[in-house]
VODRENLUM-186089 format. One record per residue (C-alpha): residue number from 1; residue in one letter; x, y, z. Coordinates in Angstrom, 3 decimals, padded with zeros to 6 digits. Each point is the difference from the previous one (the first is absolute). Layout:
! VODRENLUM-186089
(NUM; a; (X; Y; Z)) ...
***
This chain:
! VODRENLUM-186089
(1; x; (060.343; 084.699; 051.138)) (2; x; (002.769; -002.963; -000.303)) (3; x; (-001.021; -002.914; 001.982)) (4; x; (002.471; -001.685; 001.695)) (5; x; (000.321; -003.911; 001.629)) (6; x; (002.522; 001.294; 002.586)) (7; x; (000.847; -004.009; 000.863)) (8; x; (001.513; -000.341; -003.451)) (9; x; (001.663; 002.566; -000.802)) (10; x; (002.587; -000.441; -002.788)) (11; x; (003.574; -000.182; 000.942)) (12; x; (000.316; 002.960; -002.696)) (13; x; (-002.400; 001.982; 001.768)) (14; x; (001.576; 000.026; 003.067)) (15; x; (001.972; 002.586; 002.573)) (16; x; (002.734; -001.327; 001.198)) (17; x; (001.112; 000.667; 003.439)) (18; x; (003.535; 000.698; 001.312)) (19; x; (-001.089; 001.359; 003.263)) (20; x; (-003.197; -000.181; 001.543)) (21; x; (-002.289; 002.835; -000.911)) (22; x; (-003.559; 001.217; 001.293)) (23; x; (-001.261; 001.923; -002.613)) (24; x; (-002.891; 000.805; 001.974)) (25; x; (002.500; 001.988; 001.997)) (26; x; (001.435; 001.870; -002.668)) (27; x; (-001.493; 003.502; -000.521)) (28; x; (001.704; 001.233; -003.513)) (29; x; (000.783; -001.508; -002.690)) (30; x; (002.692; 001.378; -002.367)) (31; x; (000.082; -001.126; -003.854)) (32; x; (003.239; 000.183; -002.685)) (33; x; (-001.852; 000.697; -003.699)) (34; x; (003.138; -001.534; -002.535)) (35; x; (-000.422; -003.854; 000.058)) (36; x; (-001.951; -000.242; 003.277)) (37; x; (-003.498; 001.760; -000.685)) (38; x; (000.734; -000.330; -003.869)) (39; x; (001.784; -002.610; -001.246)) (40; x; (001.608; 000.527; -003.926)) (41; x; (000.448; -002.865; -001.951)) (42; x; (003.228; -000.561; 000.382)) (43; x; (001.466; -001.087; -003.010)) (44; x; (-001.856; 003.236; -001.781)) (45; x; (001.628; 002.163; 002.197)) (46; x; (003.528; -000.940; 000.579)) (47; x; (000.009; -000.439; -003.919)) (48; x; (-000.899; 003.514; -000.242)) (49; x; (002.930; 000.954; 002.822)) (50; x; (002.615; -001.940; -001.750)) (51; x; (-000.355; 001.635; -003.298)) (52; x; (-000.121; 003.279; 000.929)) (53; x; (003.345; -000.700; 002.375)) (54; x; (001.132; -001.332; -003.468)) (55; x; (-000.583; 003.012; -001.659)) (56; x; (001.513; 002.060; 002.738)) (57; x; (002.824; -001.641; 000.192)) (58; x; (000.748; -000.405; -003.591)) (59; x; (-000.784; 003.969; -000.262)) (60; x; (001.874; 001.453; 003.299)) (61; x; (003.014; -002.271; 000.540)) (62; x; (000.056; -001.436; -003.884)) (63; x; (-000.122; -003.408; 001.144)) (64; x; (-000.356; -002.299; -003.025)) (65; x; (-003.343; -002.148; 001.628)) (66; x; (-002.071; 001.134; -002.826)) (67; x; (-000.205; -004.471; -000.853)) (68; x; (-000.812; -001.112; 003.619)) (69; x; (-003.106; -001.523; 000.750)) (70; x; (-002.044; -000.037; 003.475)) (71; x; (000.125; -003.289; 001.402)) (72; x; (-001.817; -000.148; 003.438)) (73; x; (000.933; -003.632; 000.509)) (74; x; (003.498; 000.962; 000.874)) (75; x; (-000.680; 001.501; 003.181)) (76; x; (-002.633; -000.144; 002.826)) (77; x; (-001.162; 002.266; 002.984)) (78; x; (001.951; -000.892; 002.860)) (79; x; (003.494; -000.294; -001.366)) (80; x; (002.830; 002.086; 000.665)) (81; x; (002.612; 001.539; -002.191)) (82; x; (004.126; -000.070; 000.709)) (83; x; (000.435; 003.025; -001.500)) (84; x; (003.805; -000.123; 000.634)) (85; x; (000.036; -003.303; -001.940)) (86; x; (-002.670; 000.218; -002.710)) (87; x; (-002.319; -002.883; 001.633)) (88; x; (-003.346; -000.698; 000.918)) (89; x; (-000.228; -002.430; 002.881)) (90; x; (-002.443; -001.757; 002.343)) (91; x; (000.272; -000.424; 003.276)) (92; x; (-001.527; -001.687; 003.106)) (93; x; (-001.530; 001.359; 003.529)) (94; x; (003.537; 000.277; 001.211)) (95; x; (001.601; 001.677; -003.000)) (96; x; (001.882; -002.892; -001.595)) (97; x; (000.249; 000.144; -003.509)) (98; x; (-001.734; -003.350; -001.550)) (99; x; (-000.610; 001.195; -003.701)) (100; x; (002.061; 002.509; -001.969)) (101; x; (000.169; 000.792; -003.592)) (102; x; (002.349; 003.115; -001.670)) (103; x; (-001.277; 001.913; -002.547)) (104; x; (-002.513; -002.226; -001.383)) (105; x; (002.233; -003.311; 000.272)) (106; x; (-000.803; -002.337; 003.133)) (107; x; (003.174; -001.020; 002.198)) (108; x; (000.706; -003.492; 000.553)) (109; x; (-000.364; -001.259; 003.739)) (110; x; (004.114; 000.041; 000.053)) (111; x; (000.333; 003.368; -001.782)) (112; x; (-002.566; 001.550; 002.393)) (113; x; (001.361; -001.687; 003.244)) (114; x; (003.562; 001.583; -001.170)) (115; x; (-001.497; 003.391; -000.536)) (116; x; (-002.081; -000.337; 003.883)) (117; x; (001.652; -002.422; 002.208)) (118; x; (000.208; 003.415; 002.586)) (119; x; (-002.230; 002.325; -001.183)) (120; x; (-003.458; 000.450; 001.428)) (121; x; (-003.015; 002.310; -001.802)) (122; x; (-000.053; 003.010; 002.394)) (123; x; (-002.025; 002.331; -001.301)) (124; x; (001.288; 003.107; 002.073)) (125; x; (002.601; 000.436; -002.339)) (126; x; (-000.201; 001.610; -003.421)) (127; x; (002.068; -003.114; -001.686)) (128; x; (-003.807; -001.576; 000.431)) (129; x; (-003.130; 000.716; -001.785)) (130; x; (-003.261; -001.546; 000.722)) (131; x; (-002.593; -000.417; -002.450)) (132; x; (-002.356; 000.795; 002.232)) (133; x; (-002.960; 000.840; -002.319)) (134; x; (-001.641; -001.026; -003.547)) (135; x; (001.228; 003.588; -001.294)) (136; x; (003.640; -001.685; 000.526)) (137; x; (-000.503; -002.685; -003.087)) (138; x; (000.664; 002.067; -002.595)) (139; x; (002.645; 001.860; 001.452)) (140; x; (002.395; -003.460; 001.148)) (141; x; (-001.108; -001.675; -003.492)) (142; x; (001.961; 003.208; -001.878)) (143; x; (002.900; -000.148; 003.002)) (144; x; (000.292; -004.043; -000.837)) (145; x; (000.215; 000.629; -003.860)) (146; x; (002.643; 002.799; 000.257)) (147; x; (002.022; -001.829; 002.163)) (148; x; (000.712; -002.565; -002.672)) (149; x; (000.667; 002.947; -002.571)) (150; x; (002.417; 001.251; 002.687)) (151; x; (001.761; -003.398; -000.241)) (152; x; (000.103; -000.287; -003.452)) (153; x; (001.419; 003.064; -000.945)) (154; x; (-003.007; 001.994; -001.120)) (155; x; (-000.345; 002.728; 002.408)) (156; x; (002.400; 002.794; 000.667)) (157; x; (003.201; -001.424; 001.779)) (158; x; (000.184; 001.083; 003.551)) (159; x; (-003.418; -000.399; 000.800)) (160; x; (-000.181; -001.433; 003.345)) (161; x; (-003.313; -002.563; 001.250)) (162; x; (-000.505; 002.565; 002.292)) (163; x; (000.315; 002.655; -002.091)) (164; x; (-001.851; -001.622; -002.669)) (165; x; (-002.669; -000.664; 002.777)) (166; x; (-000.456; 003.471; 000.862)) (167; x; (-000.813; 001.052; -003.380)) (168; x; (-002.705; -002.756; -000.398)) (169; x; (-001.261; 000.966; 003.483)) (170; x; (-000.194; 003.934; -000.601)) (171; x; (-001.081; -000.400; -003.793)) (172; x; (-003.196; -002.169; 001.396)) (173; x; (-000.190; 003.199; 002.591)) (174; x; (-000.562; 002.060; -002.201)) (175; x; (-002.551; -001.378; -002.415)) (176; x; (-002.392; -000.343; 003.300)) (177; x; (000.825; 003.737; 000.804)) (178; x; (-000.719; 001.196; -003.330)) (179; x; (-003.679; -001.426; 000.025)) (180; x; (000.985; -002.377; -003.528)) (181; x; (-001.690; -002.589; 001.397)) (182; x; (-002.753; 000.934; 001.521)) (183; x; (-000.893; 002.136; -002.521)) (184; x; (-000.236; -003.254; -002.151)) (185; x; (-001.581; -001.398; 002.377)) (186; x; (-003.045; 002.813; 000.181)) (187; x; (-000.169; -000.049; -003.938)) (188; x; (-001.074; -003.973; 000.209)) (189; x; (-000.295; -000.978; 003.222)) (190; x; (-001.825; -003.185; -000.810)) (191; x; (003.329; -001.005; -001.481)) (192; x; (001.683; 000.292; 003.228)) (193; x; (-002.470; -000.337; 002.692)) (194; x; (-001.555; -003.180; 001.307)) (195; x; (-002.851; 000.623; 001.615)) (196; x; (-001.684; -001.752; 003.135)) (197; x; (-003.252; 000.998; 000.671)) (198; x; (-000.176; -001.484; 003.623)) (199; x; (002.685; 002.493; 001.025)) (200; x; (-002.259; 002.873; 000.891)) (201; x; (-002.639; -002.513; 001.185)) (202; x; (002.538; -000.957; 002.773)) (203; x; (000.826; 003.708; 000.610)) (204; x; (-003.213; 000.499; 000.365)) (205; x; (-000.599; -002.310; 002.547)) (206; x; (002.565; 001.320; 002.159)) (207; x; (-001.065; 003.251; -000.142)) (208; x; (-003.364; -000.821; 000.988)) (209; x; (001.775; -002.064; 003.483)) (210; x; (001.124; 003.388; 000.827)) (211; x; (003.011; -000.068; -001.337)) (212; x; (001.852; 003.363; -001.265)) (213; x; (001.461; -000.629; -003.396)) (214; x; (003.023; 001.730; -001.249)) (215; x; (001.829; 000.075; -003.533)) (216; x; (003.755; 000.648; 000.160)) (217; x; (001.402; 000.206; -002.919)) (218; x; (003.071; 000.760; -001.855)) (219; x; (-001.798; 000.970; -003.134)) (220; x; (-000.859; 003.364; -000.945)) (221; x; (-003.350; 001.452; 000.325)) (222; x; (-001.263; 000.019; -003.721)) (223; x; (000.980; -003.548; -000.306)) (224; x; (-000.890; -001.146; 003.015)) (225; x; (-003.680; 001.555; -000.807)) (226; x; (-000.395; -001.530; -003.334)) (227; x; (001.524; -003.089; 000.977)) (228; x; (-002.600; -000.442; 003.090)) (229; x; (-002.914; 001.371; -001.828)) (230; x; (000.387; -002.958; -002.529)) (231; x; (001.016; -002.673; 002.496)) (232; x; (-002.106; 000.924; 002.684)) (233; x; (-003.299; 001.779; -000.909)) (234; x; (-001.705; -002.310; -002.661)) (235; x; (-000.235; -002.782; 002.774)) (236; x; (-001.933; 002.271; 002.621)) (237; x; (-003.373; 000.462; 001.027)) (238; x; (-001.817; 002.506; -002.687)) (239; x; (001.188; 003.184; 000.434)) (240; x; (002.865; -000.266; 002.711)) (241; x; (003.827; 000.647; -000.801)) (242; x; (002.958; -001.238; 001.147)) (243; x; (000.676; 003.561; 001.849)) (244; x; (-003.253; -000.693; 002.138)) (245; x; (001.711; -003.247; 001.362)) (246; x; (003.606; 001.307; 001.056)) (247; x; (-000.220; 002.089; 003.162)) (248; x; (003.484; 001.481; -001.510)) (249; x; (002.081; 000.125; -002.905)) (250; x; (003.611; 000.981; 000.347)) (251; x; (001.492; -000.365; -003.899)) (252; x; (004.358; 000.597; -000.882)) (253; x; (-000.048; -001.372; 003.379)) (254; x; (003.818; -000.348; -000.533)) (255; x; (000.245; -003.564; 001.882)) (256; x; (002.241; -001.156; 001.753)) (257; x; (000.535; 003.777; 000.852)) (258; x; (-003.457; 000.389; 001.252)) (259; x; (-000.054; -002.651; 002.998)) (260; x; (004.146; 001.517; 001.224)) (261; x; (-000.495; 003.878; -000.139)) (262; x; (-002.159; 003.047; 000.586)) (263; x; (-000.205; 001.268; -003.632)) (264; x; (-002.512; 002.987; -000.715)) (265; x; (-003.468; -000.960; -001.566)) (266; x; (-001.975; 001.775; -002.281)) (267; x; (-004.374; -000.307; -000.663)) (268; x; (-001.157; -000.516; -003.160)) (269; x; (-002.584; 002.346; -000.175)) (270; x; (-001.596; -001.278; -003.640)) (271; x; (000.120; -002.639; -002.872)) (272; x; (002.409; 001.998; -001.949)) (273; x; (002.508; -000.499; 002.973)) (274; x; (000.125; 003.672; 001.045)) (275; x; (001.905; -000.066; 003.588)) (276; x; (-000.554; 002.136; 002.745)) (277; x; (002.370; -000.631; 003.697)) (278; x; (-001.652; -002.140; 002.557)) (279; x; (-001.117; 002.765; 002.425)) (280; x; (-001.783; -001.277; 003.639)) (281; x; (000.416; -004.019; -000.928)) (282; x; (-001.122; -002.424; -001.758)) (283; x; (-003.835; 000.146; -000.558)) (284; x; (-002.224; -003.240; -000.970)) (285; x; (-000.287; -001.283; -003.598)) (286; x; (002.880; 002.387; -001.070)) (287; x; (002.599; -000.491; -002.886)) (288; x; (003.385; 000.463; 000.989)) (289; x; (003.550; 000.613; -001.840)) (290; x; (003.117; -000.889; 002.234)) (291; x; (000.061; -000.130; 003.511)) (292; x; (000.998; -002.698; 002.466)) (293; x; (-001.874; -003.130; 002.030)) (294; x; (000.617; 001.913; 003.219)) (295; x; (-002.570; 002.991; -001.013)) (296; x; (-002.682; -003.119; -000.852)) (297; x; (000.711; -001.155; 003.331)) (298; x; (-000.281; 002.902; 002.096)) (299; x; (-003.157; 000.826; -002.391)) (300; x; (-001.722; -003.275; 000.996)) (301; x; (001.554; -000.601; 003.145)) (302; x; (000.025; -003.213; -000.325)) (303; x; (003.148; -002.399; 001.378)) (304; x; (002.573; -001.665; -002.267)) (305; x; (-001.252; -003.783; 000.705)) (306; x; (-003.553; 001.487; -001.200)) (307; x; (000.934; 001.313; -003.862)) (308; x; (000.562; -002.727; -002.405)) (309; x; (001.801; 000.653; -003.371)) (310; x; (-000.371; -001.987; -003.093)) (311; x; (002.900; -000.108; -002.982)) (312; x; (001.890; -001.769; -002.265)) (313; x; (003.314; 001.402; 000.769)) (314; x; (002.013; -002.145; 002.852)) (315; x; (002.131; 003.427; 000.747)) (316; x; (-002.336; 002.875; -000.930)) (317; x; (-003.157; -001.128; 001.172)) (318; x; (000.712; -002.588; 003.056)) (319; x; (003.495; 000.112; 001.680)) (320; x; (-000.025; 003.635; 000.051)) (321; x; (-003.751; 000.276; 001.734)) (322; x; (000.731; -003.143; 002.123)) (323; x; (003.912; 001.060; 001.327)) (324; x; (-001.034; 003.947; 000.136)) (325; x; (-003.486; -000.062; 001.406)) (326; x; (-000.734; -002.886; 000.636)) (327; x; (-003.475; -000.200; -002.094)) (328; x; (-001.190; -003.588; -000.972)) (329; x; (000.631; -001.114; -003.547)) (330; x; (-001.144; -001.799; -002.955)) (331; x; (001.935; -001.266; -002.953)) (332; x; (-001.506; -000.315; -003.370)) (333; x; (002.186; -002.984; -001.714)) (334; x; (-002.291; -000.251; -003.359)) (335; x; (002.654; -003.059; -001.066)) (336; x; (-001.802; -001.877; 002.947)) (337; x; (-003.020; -001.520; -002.420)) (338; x; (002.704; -001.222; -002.730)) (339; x; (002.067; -001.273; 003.147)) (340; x; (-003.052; -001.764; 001.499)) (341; x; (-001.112; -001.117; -003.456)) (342; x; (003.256; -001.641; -000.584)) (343; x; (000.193; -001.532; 003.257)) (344; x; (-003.451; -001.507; -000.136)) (345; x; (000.700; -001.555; -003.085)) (346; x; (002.836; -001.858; 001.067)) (347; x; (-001.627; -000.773; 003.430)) (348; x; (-000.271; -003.905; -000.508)) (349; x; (003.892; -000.165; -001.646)) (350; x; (000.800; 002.226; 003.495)) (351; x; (-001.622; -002.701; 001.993)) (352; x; (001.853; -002.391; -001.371)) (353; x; (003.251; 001.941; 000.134)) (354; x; (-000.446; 000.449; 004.114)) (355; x; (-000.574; -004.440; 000.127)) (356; x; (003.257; -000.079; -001.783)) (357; x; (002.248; 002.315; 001.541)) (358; x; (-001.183; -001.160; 003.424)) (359; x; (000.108; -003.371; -001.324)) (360; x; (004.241; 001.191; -001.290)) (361; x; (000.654; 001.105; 004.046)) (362; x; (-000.902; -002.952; 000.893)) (363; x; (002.201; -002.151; -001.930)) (364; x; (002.516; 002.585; 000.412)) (365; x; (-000.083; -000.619; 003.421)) (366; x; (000.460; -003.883; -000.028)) (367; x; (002.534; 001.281; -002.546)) (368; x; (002.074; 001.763; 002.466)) (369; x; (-000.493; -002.357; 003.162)) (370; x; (001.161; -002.804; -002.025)) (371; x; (003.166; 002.179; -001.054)) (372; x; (000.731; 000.746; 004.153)) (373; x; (-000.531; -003.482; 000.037)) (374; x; (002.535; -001.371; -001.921)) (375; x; (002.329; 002.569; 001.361)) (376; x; (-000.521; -001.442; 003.468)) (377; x; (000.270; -003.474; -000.779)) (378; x; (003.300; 001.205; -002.447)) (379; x; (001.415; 001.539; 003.395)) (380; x; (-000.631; -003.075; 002.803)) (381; x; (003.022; -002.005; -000.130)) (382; x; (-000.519; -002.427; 002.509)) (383; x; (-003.238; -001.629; -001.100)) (384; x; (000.508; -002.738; -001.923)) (385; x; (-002.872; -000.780; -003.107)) (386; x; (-000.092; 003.661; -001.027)) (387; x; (000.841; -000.945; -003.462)) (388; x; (-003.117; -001.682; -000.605)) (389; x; (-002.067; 002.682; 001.611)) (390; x; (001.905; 002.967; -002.377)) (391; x; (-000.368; -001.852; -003.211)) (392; x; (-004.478; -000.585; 001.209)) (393; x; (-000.110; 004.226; 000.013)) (394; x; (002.002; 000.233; -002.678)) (395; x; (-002.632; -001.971; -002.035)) (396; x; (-002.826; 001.987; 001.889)) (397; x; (001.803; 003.646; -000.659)) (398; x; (000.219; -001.012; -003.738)) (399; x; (-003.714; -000.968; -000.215)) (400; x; (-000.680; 003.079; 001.916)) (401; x; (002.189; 002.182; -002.622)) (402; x; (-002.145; -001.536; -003.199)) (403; x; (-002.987; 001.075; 001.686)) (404; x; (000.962; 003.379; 000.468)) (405; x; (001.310; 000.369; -003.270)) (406; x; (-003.368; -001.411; -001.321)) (407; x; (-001.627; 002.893; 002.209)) (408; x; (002.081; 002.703; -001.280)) (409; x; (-001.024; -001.444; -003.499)) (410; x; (-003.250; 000.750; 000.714)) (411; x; (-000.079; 003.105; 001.946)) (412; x; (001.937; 001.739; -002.549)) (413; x; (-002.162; 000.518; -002.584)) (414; x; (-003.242; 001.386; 002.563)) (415; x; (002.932; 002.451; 001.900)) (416; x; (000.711; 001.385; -003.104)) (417; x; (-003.486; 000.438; -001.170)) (418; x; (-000.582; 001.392; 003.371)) (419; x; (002.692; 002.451; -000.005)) (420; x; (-000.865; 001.714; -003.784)) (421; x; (-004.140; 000.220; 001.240)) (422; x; (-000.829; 003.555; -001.528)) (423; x; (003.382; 000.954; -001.376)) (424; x; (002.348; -002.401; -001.592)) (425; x; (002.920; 002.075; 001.011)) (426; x; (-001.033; 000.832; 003.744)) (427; x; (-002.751; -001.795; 000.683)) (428; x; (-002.771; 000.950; 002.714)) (429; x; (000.247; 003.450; 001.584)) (430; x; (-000.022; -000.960; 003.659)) (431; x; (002.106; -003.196; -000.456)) (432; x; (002.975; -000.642; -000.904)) (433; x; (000.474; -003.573; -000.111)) (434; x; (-001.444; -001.420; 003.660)) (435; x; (000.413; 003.396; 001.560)) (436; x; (-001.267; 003.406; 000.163)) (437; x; (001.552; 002.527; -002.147)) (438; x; (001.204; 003.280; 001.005)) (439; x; (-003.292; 001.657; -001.444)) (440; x; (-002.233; -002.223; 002.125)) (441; x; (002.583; 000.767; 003.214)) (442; x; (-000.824; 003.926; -000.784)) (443; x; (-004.167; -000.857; 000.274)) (444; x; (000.228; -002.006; 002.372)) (445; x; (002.261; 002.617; 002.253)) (446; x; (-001.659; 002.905; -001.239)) (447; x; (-003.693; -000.577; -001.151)) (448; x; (-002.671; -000.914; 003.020)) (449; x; (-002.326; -001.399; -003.105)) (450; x; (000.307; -000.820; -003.527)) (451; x; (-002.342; -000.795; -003.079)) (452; x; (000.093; 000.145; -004.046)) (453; x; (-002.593; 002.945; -000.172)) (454; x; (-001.678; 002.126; 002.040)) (455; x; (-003.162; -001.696; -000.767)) (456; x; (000.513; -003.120; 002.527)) (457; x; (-000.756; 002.279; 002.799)) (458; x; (-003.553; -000.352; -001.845)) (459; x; (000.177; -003.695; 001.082)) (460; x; (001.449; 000.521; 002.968)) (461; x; (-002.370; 003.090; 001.862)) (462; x; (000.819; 002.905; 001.595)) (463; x; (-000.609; -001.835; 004.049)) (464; x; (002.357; -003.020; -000.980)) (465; x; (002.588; -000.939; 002.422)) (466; x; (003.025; -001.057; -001.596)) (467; x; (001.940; -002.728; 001.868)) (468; x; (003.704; -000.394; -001.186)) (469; x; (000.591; -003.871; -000.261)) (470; x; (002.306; -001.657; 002.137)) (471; x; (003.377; 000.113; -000.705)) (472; x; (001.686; -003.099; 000.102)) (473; x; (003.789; -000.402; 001.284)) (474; x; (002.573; -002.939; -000.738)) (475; x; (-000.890; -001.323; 003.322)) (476; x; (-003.757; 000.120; 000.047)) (477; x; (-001.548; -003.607; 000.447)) (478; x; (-002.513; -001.076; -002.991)) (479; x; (-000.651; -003.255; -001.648)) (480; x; (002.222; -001.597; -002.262)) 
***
């Protein structure tokens, strides 16, 4: 049994709250499998995903990518692709564009402000894609590189971004429907799999609290078996499975599809996946093909505010559940313990990047009273002995100028470092610059917790009550 100092936990270990959540009150817990109970190594994976889309696309559309290489520093979870221009871009909470790169080629600050002076990211129309998932790397890394063969010449003429887009996009489609990769991924799935053994420990736990645990998954049911049995069942008590400690297992789940309609479900009546229709309900410890959350619902009869769903997908797994039905959610963001890492590490240069930039407001300030100042003074024609007075703030506003520009000197070089923290191109994935990007606006709407793995609940306990922090405003009086 892990032994835990709950007064120090580590920031890494964590579950972060959005909204304030009793878990004691909630009665079922719903799991994702694909990068929230197992987590692939990422690079191993989307390696895997990119060649086969080069393959594909080399053999169905005869695109000449047979040279390109994977490079998963180009892009970043959380970015969104113009598909109507051939860009990647990043943007804030509010949907301003702040970094943008086409094809593979960043923009300039002027060349970028050109391109978005009156466009906002508004991802309820198609000319927007979010990368909304690690299985997006691969896929906007191949879109990036043929965009620049587009522009030079290399690809057939006519082909649109969008077009072009839509290719990548349905290419990437397909591999996952045709089982390519997981099938690689059963041969050797040490290559691919990281495993945490404190995962099922924390499952565990929950399900001895009382809580009904449920695994909803997209994944078919031989996969999802294999995949669970070598996650899951080494890091049990002797002799129990994972299927002992999920009340219910609903596999090809078809999210987002599942939480919006009544679709039919079928039982899996053995391991070999032999289905049989779902006659009389749902019955306990049952495997499940298809379906919808309303039949779990009814089954359990438990309210919306009482199910809590855990995934890694902003769309699939959390805005749908939270809009629709109105379940509590929980985001697995495994970039979180890179993030934190980086952010830690640069911890005492952030300190001292606050004292300056308050320090810059400051002189700023004197900066722009002098200025009103001097305009005043400029204006009063009847006072005699002005002269004397304007050429004393001149003198102060120059002084005050130097030490500004000796600020910026300084603050420079730490913004910068600050703003390429875990990705030289894009930097941190719920930052950009001083704000919060448009991935950490879609948590924080749409996700009541979030964590890097499924394991902090172990450090966290199934009776926990989670306290969102308060939320400061502009106006909100605090020292300094």
């Amino acid at each position: 049994m892990v032994q835990n100092n709950f007064t120090e936990i580590d920031i890494k270990r964590k579950v972060f709250c959005n909204r304030t959540l009793n878990l004691k009150s909630i009665r079922a817990i719903g799991y994702d499998m694909d990068y929230t109970l197992i987590h692939y190594k990422v690079t191993e994976w989307e390696t895997a995903a990119y060649e086969h889309l080069q393959k594909k696309l080399h053999e169905k559309y005869n695109l000449p990518v047979e040279n390109l290489v994977f490079d998963p520093s180009l892009v970043m979870q959380g970015l969104v692709i113009d598909i109507e221009l051939g860009n990647l871009v990043k943007a804030n909470r509010f949907g301003f564009i702040k970094i943008a790169s086409h094809g593979t080629s960043m923009l300039t600050y002027e060349e970028q402000r050109k391109i978005y002076t009156r466009d906002l990211v508004d991802l309820s129309i198609d000319r927007y894609q979010f990368l909304n998932t690690k299985f997006s790397i691969s896929e906007a890394c191949m879109y990036a590189q043929l965009v620049d063969m587009v522009d030079a010449g290399e690809l057939p003429k006519g082909m649109s971004y969008a077009r072009l887009y839509r290719i990548v996009r349905r290419t990437i489609h397909e591999a996952h429907i045709e089982g390519f990769l997981k099938g690689e991924i059963l041969k050797t799935p040490e290559r691919f799999v990281q495993l945490d053994k404190e995962m099922p420990l924390a499952l565990l736990d929950q399900k001895m609290a009382g809580k009904k645990l449920l695994l909803i998954t997209n994944s078919e049911w031989s996969y999802t078996l294999n995949m669970m049995n070598y996650a899951v069942n080494p890091f049990l008590p002797d002799g129990m499975t994972w299927r002992e400690l999920f009340d219910l297992v609903i596999v090809s789940s078809g999210k987002p599809a599942f939480f919006q309609y009544k679709l039919p479900m079928f039982e899996i009546v053995d391991e070999h996946g032999l289905l049989k229709p779902v006659v009389g309900g749902l019955k306990d410890g049952g495997c499940y093909l298809g379906g919808c959350a309303t039949m779990v619902e009814d089954y359990y009869g438990f309210d919306g505010n009482e199910f809590l769903y855990v995934g890694d997908h902003i769309f699939a797994d959390v805005h749908v559940s939270k809009s629709i039905l109105r379940w509590r959610t929980g985001l697995i963001v495994r970039e979180l313990d890179e993030e934190l890492d980086a952010l830690q590490k640069f911890y005492h240069k952030q300190t001292a990047l606050t004292a300056l930039m308050s320090e810059k407001a400051t002189v700023e300030r004197r900066l722009v009273w002098g200025r009103l100042q001097l305009q005043r003074l400029k204006a009063d024609k009847k006072k005699a002995g002005n002269q004397k007075k304007i050429s004393s703030l001149f003198k102060k506003s120059e002084e005050i100028r130097q030490r500004l520009e000796a600020l910026d000197t300084t603050i420079s070089p730490l913004a910068e470092e600050f703003n390429t923290l875990m990705n030289k191109r894009w930097g941190l994935l719920m930052r950009v610059g001083n704000e919060k990007s448009h991935f950490a606006r879609q948590v924080e709407q749409y996700s009541d917790i979030y964590m890097s793995k499924v394991s902090n609940f172990l450090y966290t306990t199934p009776f926990a009550y989670l306290r969102a922090p308060h939320s400061n405003l502009p106006h909100d009086l605090r020292k300094g």
